[in-house]
N, C-alpha and C positions, 0 to 999 in steps of 0.2 A: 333716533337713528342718525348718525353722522355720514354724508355724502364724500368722498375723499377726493370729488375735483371743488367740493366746496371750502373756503379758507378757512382754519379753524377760527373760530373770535377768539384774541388772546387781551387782555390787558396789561400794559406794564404801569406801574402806580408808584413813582416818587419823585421826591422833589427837585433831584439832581436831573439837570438835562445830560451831562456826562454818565452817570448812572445810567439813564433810562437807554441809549444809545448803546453803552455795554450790554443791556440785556438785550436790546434787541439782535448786534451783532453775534450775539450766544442763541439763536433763533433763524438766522442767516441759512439760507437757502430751502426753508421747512415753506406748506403751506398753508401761512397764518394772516390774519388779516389781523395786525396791531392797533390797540387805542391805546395812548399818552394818556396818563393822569399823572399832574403835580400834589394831589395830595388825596386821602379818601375819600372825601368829599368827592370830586370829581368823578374818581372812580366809580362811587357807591351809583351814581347818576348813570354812567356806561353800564355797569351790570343790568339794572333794571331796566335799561335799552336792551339787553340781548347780547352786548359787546363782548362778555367777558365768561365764557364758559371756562376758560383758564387766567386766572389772577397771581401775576407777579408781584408782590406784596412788599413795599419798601415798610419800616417799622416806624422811624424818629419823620416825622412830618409836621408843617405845618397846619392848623384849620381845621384837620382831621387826621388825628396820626394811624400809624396798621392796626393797633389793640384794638382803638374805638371802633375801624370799620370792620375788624373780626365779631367783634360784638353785635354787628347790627347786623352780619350776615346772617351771625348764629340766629340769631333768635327773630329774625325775618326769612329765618329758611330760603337765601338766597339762592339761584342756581348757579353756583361757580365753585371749582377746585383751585384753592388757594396754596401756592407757594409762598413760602416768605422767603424776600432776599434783603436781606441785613448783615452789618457791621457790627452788631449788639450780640456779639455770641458769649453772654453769659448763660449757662445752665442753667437757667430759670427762665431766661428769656424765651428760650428753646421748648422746654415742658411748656409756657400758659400759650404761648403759637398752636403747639398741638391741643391742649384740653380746650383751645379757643373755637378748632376744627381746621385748620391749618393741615393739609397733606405731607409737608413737609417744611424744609428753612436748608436755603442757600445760604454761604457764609458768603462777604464781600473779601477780597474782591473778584468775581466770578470768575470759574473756570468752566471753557465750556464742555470736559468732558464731562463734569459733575452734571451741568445741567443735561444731556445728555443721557446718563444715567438716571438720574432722578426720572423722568420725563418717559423711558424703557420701561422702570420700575411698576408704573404706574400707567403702563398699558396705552399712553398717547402718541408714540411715532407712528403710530400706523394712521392715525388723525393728521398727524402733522406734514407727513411726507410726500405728499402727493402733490401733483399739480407743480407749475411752471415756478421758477424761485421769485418771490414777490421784490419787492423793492420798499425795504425796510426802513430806511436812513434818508432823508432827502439831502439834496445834492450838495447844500451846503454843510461841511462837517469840519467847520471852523470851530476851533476850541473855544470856549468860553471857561476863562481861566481862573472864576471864581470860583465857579461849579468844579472845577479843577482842584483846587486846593481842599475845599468844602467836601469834597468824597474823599480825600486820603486823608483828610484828618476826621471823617465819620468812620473811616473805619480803624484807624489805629486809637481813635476813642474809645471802640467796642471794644481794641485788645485790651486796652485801661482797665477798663470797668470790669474785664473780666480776671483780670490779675486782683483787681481789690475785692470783688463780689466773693472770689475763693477764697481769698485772706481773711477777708470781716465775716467771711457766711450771709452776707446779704447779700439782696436785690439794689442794683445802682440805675435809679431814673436817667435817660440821656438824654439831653438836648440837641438841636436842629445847632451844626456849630457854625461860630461866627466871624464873617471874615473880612478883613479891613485893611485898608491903606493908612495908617495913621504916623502922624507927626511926632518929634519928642514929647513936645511939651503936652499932649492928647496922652502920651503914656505917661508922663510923670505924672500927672491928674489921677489915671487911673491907682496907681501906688499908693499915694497919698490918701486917697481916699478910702482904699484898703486898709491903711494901716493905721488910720484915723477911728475905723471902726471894731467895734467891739475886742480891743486890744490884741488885735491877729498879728498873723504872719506870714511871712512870705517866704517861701525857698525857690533857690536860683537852682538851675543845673543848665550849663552851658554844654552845646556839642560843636562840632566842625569836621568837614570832609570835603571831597577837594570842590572849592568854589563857593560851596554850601555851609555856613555856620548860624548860629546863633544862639539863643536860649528859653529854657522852659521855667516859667513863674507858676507856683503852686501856691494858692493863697487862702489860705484857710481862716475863720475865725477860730477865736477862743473858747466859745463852749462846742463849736466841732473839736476841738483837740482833746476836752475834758469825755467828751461821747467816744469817740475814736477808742481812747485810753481804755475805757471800758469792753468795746467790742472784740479789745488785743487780747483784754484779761491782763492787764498792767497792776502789780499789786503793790501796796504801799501806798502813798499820798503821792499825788501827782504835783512834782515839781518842777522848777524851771529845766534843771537838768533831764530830767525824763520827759518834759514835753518838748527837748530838742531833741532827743532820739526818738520821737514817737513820728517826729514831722519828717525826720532822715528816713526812718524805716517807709512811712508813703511816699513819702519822696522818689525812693527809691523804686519803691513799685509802680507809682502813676507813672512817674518820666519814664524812667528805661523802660517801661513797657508802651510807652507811647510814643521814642523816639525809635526802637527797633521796630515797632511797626512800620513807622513812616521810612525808615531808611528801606528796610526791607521793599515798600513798592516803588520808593526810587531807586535804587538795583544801588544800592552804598552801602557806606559802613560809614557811622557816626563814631567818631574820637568820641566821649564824653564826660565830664567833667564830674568831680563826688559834687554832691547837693552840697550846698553855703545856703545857711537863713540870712536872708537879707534884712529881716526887719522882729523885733519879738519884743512883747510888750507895749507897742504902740511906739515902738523907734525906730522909724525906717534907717539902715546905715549904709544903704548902697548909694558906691562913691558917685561921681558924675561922672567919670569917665564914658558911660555910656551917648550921652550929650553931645560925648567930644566923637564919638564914632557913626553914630548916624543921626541922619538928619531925617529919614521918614524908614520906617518897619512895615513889613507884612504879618499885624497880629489875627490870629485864630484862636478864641477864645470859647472856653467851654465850660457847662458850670453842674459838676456833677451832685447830685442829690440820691439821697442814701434813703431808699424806701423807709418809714415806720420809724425815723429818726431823726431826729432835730439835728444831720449832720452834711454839711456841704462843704464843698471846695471848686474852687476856680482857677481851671486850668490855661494861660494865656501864652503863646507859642509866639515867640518874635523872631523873625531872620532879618539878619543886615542887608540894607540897602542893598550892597552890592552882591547879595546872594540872590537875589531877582530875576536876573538873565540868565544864570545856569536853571534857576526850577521851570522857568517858562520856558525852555528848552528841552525838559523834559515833559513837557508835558503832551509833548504830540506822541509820546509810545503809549498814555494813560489813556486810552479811547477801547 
């Protein structure tokens, strides 16, 4: 029996502090009594407290990601209605949430009439609505500008994967993405060392909008391009010529679907440039001019893994030094 001047116990579970802040402001004036978790772990620990009769379910985590802790709900008969709120919206992502027992799945980045709806749906406003507005957010709501980047490229990762998981017909594993301050010569390394290995490659696709430019490296080995070819249904023998248009055609798909995401939540439009293979057959050929333009990058690096197949790719996002001040600028409307 639920008491309506009692707080409802909600959970919000992920690892983005910006994240967990949007959902709660999508909760903003209901009467809920919020627990934080940075990963399932954490969470799984507040349910079996009591804490969590409604579970806001982040997916890609550290320690314990949403599938794991969907699993121990399941089959520990936990007592909580699970929402999943994910950037992972590929179509299968979607089906194993629900066969997991998952109520439903918010796309990122929230809207809170969705949550709203959802929430109607499923018979809890009348739980929620009562009692005096709590106080959600503590007082400090200083951005933290990692967490900042690291959600707009979690979720224009999800639109990625979900452009290739429709192309290929697979499932695309996602990683927790990573993000860095680094120096030239820390990127030349990483290149290098790509292209050192198992005779890969790499394609460039440069963007620019006002303030904001720079480029997306797509970096593949060579028996992912030989798997890929196959999953296209490429027929013929796979050679140098069709494994450049095999790299152009992802290319095309990972990038321009990962940079219209990202422009898309920074309210722009990205110019953007056709894919260039910078590097094939173990020759990297991109010029230095880069050297000459910046002196340190904001890389976000992501390293997509293709369920049931020996097929990956690393996605690595660089902006120019001097595109810094315009994104940290935007980033006080990202809350």
């Amino acid at each position: 029996m639920i008491f309506l001047n009692t707080p409802f116990p909600v959970i919000i579970c992920d690892d983005s502090n910006l994240a967990r802040k949007q959902m709660a402001h999508a909760l903003d004036g209901w009467n809920v009594d919020i627990t934080f978790a940075q990963h399932g772990a954490e969470a799984l620990g507040a349910i079996r407290q009591g804490k969590g009769d409604l579970l806001f379910l982040d997916l890609n985590m550290p320690v314990m990601d949403g599938y794991q802790l969907l699993e121990l709900i399941q089959r520990e008969d936990l007592p909580t209605m699970v929402i999943v709120v994910s950037g992972d919206i590929q179509p299968d992502a979607y089906i194993r949430v629900k066969n997991m027992g998952a109520i439903d799945f918010i796309k990122k980045p929230i809207n809170t009439d969705n949550v709203t709806d959802i929430l109607h749906r499923y018979g809890l406003l009348d739980a929620l609505s009562a009692g005096e507005k709590p106080a959600l957010l503590p007082s400090d709501t200083a951005i933290d500008l990692k967490s900042y980047y690291q959600e707009l490229s979690n979720i224009a990762m999800g639109h990625a994967a979900d452009r290739l998981a429709r192309l290929l017909k697979v499932f695309i594993q996602l990683p927790i993405p990573r993000v860095a301050l680094i120096n030239i010569d820390e990127l030349d390394m990483i290149l290098h060392h790509h292209s050192s290995e198992d005779q890969g490659a790499i394609v460039s696709q440069g963007f620019i909008s006002s303030g904001i430019a720079g480029e997306v490296l797509l970096m593949f080995s060579e028996s992912s391009i030989q798997d890929m070819a196959k999953l296209l249904r490429y027929e013929g023998d796979i050679n140098v010529s069709s494994e450049k248009e095999i790299l152009i055609d992802l290319a095309n798909v990972l990038s321009g679907a990962f940079l219209n995401s990202l422009a898309h939540q920074l309210d722009i439009i990205f110019s953007q440039n056709s894919p260039v293979i910078l590097s094939f057959t173990d020759e990297l050929t991109a010029s230095n001019n880069t050297e000459q333009r910046w002196n340190k990058t904001l890389s976000i690096e992501i390293s997509y893994r293709i369920e049931e197949h020996n097929i990956s790719c690393d996605l690595l996002l660089l902006f120019t030094e001097d595109s810094l001040d315009a994104l940290n600028q935007r980033a006080q409307f990202f809350q």
